[in-house]
Each structure stands twice: as structure tokens, then as C-alpha cells.
C-alpha positions in Angstrom: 11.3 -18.9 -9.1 12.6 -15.5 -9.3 16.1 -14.9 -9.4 17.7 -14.8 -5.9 19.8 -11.4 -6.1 16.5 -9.7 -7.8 14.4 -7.6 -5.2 10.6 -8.1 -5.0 8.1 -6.2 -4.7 4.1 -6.7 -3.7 1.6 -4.0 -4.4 -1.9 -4.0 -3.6 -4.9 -2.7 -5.2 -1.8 -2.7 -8.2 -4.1 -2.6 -11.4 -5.0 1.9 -11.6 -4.1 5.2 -10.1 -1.5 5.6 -7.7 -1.2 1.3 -7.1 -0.7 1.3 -10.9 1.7 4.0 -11.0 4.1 2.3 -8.0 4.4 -0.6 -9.8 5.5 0.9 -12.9 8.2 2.9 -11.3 9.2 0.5 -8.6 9.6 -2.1 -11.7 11.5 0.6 -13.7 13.9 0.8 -10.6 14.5 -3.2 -11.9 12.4 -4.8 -8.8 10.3 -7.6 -9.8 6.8 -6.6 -9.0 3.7 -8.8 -8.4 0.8 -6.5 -9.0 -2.6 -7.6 -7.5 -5.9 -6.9 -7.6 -9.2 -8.2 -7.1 -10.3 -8.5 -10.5 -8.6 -10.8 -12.5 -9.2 -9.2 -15.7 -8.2 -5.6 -14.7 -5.3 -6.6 -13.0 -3.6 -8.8 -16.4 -4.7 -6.0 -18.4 -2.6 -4.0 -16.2 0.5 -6.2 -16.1 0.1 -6.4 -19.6 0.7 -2.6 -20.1 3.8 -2.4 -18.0 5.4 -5.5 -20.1 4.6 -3.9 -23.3 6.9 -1.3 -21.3 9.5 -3.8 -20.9 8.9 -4.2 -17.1 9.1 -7.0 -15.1 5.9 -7.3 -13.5 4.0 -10.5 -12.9 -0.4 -10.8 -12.0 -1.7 -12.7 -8.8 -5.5 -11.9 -7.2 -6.0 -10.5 -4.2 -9.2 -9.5 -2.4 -7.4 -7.9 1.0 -10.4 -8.3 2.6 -10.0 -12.4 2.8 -7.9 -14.1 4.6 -7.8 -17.1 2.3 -6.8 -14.8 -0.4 -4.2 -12.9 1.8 -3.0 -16.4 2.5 -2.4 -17.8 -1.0 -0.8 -14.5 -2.3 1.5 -15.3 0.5 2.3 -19.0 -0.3 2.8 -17.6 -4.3 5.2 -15.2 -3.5 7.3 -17.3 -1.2 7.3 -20.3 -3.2 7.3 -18.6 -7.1 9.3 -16.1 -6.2 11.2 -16.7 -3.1 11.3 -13.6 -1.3 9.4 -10.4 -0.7 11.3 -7.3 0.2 9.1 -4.7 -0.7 5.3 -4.0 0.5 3.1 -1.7 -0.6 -0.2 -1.3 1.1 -1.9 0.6 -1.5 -5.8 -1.2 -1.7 -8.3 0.9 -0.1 -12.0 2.8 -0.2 -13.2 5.6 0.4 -17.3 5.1 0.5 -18.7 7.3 2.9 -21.6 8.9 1.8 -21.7 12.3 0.2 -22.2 15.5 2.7 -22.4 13.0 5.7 -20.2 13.1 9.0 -19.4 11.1 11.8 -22.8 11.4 13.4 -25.2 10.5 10.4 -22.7 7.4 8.8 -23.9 4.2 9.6 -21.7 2.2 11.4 -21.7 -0.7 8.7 -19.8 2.3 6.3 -17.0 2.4 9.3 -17.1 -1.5 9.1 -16.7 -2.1 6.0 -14.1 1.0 5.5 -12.3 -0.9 8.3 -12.3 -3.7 7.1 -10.1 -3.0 3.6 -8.4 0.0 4.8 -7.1 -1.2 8.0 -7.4 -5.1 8.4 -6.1 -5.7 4.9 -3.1 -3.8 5.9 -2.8 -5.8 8.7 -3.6 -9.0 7.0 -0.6 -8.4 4.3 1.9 -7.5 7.5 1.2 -10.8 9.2 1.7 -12.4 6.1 4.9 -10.6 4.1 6.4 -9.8 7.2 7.7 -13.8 8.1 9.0 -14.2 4.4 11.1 -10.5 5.0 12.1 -11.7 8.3 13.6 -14.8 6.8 15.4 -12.9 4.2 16.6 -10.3 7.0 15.2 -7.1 4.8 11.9 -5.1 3.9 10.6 -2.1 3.2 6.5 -1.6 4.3 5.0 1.3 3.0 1.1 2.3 4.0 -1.0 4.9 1.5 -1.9 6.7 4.2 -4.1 10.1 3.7 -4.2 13.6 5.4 -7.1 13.1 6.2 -6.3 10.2 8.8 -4.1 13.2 10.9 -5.2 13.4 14.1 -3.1 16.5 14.5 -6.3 18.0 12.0 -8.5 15.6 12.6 -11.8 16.9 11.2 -15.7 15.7 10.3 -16.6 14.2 6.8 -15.5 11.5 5.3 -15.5 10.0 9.1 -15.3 6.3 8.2 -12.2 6.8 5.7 -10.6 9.4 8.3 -11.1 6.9 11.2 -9.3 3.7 8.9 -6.3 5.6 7.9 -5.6 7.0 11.6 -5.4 3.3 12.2 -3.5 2.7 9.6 -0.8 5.2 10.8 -1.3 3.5 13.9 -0.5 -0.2 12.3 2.4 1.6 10.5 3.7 2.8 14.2 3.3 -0.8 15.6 4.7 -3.0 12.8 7.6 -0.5 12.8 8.3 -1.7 16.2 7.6 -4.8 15.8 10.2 -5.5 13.2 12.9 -2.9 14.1 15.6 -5.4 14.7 15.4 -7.2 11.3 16.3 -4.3 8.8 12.4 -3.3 8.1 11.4 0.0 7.7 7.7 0.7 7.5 6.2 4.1 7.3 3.1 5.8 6.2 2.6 8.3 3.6 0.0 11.0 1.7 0.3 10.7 -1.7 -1.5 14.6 -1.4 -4.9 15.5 -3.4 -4.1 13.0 -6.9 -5.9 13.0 -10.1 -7.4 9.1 -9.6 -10.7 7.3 -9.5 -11.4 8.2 -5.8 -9.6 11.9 -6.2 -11.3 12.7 -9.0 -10.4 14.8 -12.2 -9.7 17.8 -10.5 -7.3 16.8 -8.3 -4.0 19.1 -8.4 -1.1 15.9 -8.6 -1.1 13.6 -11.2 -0.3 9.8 -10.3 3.4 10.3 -10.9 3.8 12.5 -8.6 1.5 10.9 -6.2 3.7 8.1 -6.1 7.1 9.6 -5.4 7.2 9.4 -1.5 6.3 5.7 -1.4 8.6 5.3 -4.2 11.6 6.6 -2.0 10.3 4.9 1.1 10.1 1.8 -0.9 14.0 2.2 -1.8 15.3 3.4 1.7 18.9 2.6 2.5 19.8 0.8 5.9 20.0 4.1 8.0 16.4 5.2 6.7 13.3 6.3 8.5 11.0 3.6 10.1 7.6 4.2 11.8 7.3 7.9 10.2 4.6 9.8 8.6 5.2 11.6 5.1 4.3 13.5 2.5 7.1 14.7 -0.7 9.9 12.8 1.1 9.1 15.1 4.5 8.3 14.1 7.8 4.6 15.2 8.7 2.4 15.4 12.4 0.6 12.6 13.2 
């Protein structure tokens, strides 16, 4: 079991890109992390970078998608480590088709969009939240997108727009939810980043992609809860 007086940190989706990049800066911050990931082999690969770093980070599977999954990560953490005090909700897809909008995607792309994006948010916060309730501290942080504004709300990409506007409005909900027990949650664009899904000509690389939910991650008592932000600034709904 982890040490008691050693913070903890969960990341999903943990094993490239921005995920990757939290968990080597939230571990260099001296948090344990648990990295996950769906593949097994990508995601020990991964942890075995950041201990070749010297960072404490430690490999369990995840598939956000399942609640057996979502439940065993949970009963891992609480019983190997103890405590959770740090959540990032960092797994998600973006698989709408190429030129299409709202009125030509099928509605199995917005299920299946939905289903990661959203309800695997909201799986992890009904299971992490208990254990950081128990502990009386947390920090929740969504990866959110711009593109999930409604205060710009657009066409394309309909079925990832549509998840992250309901991922802001989990972040809004859980917020509330937990806003006697010293748990901050927030969403946050990481901005346009040079990953996978952003592609190479993005203009942020992951480091600074992963600044904002670093700092929402670390918030003192008096911090923000049930925001929206982008570099460490508030941002419209």
C-alpha cells in the first residue's frame, strides 16, 4: 500500500499525448500516479519510460467504457494504494467522420462518442469520488475541448462537440455535488496540441497542453471548482 502522507493520482487514457504528459509532470510534482490505459502493453511501456525518469508511476487497465473495468481500477486503487486524491479524466475519441456534420453522422458515431467521452467520465466520478470523500480531499479535472463551447457552438465534428458539452456539463454537476468535501472539479482545453488526434501540425506541444490541468490538479483549498479553462484562465461555457 502506498504511503499514507503521499498524494495519488489517477489518469486515464495515461499511456501518449497529453494523458502521457500529465502523468509525468503530476509524478514530477512527487504524486504517486497510476497510469491506465486499455492496452496493457502500451500502457507498461509507458510507465516504464517515466521510471527510467525516476518517477513514481505504477500501470493498471482500464477500458472507461466498462463498468467492470471502471470497477476493479476502483477496488486497486483503494485497496493498493489507499487513497485517490487526484482525477484526471483524460481518455477520449474523436471519430466523427471526415467533412461530415451534425446532419449526415450517424447517430451510432454520437453513441459511441458518448459513450467514452462522457459516460466514462461519469463512470470514474461515481467511482473515485467515494474513496476522496472518505479521505476529505480531491481534485477532478475533465479534458474538456473548445470545441464543446456552447458559447461558439458550431457544425463538424458534431458527435465530439456534443460529448464534451456534456462533459462540461458533468464537470458543473459533480462540482456541486461534492462542494462540501474539499473537491474541486473543473474542465479544461488543453488548446490545438501536437497528439495523435491533433495531429503534427498542431501549434502546442504536449507540455504545454498539459499545464492548465496540471495547476487544476494542484489547486489549494480556496481554488476554483465547477470552472471552465484554458492557460490557467477562466473561459465561456
Amino acid at each position: 500500500m502506498a504511503s499514507i502522507d503521499k498524494r495519488v493520482a489517477v489518469v486515464t487514457g495515461g499511456n501518449r499525448g497529453i494523458g502521457f504528459e500529465i502523468c509525468r509532470q503530476l509524478a514530477g510534482r512527487g504524486l504517486r500516479v497510476v497510469l491506465t490505459s486499455r492496452d496493457a502493453g502500451l500502457g507498461n511501456e509507458a510507465r516504464e519510460k517515466l521510471a527510467a525518469e525516476g518517477l513514481d508511476v505504477v500501470f493498471h487497465p482500464l477500458d472507461v467504457d466498462s463498468d467492470d473495468s471502471v470497477a476493479a481500477l476502483a477496488a486497486y486503487v483503494e485497496k493498493e494504494q489507499g487513497r485517490v486524491d487526484v482525477l484526471i479524466n483524460n481518455a477520449g475519441i474523436m471519430i466523427d467522420p471526415s467533412g461530415h456534420g451534425v446532419l449526415d453522422t450517424s447517430p451510432a458515431i454520437f453513441r459511441k462518442t458518448l459513450e467514452t467521452n462522457f459516460f466514462g467520465a461519469l463512470r470514474m466520478c461515481q467511482a473515485i469520488v467515494p474513496i476522496m470523500q472518505h479521505g476529505h480531499y480531491g481534485r477532478i479535472v475533465n479534458l474538456s475541448s473548445g470545441l464543446g463551447q456552447l458559447d461558439q457552438m458550431g457544425d463538424g465534428t458534431a458527435a465530439y462537440r456534443a460529448s464534451k458539452t456534456a462533459l462540461n456539463a458533468l464537470t458543473r454537476m459533480v462540482a456541486t455535488a461534492v462542494k462540501e468535501d474539499d473537491i474541486l472539479v473543473n474542465s479544461m482545453c488543453p488548446g490545438w496540441v501536437r497528439t495523435d488526434m491533433g495531429g503534427p501540425n498542431a501549434a502546442r506541444a504536449v507540455e504545454v497542453g498539459a499545464e492548465t490541468a496540471i495547476w487544476l490538479a494542484m489547486l489549494p483549498h480556496d481554488g476554483p471548482s465547477g470552472g471552465f479553462f484554458r492557460d490557467k484562465t477562466a473561459i465561456p461555457w
